[in-house]
C-alpha positions in Angstrom: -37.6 1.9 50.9 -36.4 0.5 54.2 -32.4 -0.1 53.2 -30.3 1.4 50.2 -27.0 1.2 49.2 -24.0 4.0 48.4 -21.6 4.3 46.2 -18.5 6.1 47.3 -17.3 6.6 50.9 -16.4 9.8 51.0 -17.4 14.1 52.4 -20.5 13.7 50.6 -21.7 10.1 51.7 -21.3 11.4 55.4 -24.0 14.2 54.4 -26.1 11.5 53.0 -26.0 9.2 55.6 -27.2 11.7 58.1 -30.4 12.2 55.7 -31.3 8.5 55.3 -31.0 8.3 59.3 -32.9 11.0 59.3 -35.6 9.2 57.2 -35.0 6.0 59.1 -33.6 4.5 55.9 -30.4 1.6 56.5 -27.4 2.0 55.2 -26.8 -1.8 54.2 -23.5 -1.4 52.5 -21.0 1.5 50.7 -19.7 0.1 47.6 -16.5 2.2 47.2 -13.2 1.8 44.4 -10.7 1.7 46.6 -9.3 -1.3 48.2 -8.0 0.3 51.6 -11.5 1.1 53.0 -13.5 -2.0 54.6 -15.7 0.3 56.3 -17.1 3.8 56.7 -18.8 5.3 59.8 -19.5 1.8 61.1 -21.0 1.2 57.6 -19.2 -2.4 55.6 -17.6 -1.5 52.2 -17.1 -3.5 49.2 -15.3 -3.1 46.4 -17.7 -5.3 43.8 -21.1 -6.0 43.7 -22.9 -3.1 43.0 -26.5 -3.5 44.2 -30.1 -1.4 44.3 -30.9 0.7 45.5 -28.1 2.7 45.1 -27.2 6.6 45.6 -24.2 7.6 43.9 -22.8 9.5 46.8 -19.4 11.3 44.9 -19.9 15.2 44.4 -18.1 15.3 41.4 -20.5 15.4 38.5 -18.3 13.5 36.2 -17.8 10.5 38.2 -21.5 10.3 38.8 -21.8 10.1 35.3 -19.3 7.5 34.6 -20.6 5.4 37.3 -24.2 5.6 35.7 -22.8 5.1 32.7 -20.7 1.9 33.6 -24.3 0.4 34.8 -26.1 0.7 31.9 -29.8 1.1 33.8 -29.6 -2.0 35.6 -29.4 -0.4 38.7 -32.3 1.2 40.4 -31.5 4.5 41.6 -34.5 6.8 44.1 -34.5 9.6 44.8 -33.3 11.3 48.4 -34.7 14.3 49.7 -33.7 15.7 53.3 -37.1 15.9 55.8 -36.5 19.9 56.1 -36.4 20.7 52.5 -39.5 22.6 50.6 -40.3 21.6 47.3 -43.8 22.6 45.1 -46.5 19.9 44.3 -45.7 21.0 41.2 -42.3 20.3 41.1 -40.0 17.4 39.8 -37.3 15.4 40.6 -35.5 12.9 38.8 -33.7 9.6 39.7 -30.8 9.6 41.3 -31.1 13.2 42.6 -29.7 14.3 46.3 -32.0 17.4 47.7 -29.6 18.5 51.3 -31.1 19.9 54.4 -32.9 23.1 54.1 -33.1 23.4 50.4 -36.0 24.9 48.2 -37.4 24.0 45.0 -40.1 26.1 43.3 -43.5 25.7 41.3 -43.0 23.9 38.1 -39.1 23.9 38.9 -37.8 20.4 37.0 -34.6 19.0 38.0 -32.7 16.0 35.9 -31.3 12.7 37.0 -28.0 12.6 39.9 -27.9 16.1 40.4 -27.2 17.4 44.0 -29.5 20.4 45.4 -27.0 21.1 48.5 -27.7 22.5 51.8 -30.1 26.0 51.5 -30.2 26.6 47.6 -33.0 28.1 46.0 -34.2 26.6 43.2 -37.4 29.2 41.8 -40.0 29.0 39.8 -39.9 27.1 36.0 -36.1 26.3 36.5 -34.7 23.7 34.4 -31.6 21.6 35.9 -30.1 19.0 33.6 -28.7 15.6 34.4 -25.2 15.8 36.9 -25.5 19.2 37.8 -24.1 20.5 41.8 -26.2 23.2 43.5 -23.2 24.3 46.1 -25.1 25.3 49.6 -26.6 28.7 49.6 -27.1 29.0 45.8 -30.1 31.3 44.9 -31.2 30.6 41.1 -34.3 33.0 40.2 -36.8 32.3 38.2 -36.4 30.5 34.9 -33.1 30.1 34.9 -31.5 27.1 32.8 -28.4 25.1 34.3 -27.0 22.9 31.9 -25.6 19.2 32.4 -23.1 18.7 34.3 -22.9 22.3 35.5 -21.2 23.5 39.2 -23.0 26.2 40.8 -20.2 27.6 43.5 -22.0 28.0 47.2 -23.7 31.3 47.2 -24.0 32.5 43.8 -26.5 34.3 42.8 -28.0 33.8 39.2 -30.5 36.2 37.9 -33.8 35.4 36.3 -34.0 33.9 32.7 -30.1 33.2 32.7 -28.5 30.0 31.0 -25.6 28.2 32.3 -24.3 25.4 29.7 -23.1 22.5 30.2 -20.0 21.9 32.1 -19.2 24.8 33.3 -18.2 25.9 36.7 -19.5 29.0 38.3 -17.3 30.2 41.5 -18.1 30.9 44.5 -20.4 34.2 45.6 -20.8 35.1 41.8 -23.5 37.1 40.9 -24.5 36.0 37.2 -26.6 38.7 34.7 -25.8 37.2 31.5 -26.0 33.6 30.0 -22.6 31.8 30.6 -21.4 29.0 27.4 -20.2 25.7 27.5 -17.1 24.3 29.3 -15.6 27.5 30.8 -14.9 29.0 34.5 -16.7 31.9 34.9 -16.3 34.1 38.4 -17.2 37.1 39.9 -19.9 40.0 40.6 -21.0 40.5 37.6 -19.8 36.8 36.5 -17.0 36.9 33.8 -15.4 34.1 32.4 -11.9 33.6 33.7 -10.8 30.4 31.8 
């Protein structure tokens, strides 16, 4: 892969960008939904069509979604992984996914479709990461820990081994999280409680 496309010109296609330079991979074009922007760190934008191969550069997991969703599986999406980053052999990593500088995935560690490993998480051994899910930077997840879809894990929380996160959720910053967390709440804090 010598050129790709994005899709969204925004904080989190900047990050991307430098990785793909990094990897001596072209930006061609940024295909973004709003009408104002024409281009983007010297980068042309359109507004329609959407070609592959295409990174979904928006953090917010919902969007990604949608914008899979609205494609249907036409488009081809690879995966990207930041040259510093440290991820097991045995290890893997679906379409669509964004691994950021410095991060770490561990043996047998399996991570879904579009989900965004920021800058210096953790990911350890026999994790399981659904589709949509945001790693925020610094994020240590032991061992066998479950994140599921569409999930936010705030920068620097801690989660301990053999905890569940369900779907949706969002996990604030710096929590430290010793028990599994449900579906569609906030939950905050050392220990992690849910707040909403």
């Amino acid at each position: 892969m010598r050129t790709v496309y994005l899709y969204g010109a925004g904080g989190h296609a900047k990050v991307i960008i430098d990785i793909l330079k990094s990897n001596r991979i072209t930006v061609s074009e940024i295909f973004d939904d709003n009408p104002a922007i024409h281009t983007f760190m010297g980068i042309p934008v359109s507004h329609t069509n959407i070609r592959s191969p295409l990174i979904i550069s928006i953090g917010n997991n919902a969007i990604r979604k949608k914008i899979v969703e609205k494609f249907n599986n036409v488009i081809y999406y690879p995966a990207l992984l930041a040259n510093s980053v440290s991820i097991s052999d045995l290890a893997s990593i679906k379409e669509g996914t964004v691994v950021m500088q410095g991060a770490i995935i561990q043996s047998s560690a399996q991570i879904g479709k579009h989900v965004i490993i920021n800058t210096r998480a953790s990911i350890d051994h026999d994790c399981l990461i659904e589709d949509y899910v945001h790693i925020a930077p610094g994020a240590i997840l032991c061992g066998n820990v479950e994140v599921g879809e569409g999930s936010f894990i705030g920068a620097g929380t801690t989660i301990m081994q053999g905890i569940k996160i369900g779907k949706w959720s969002i996990i604030g910053a710096g929590s430290v999280v010793v028990r599994d967390i449900p579906d569609n709440v906030t939950a905050f804090g050392n220990p992690c409680r849910i707040i909403n």
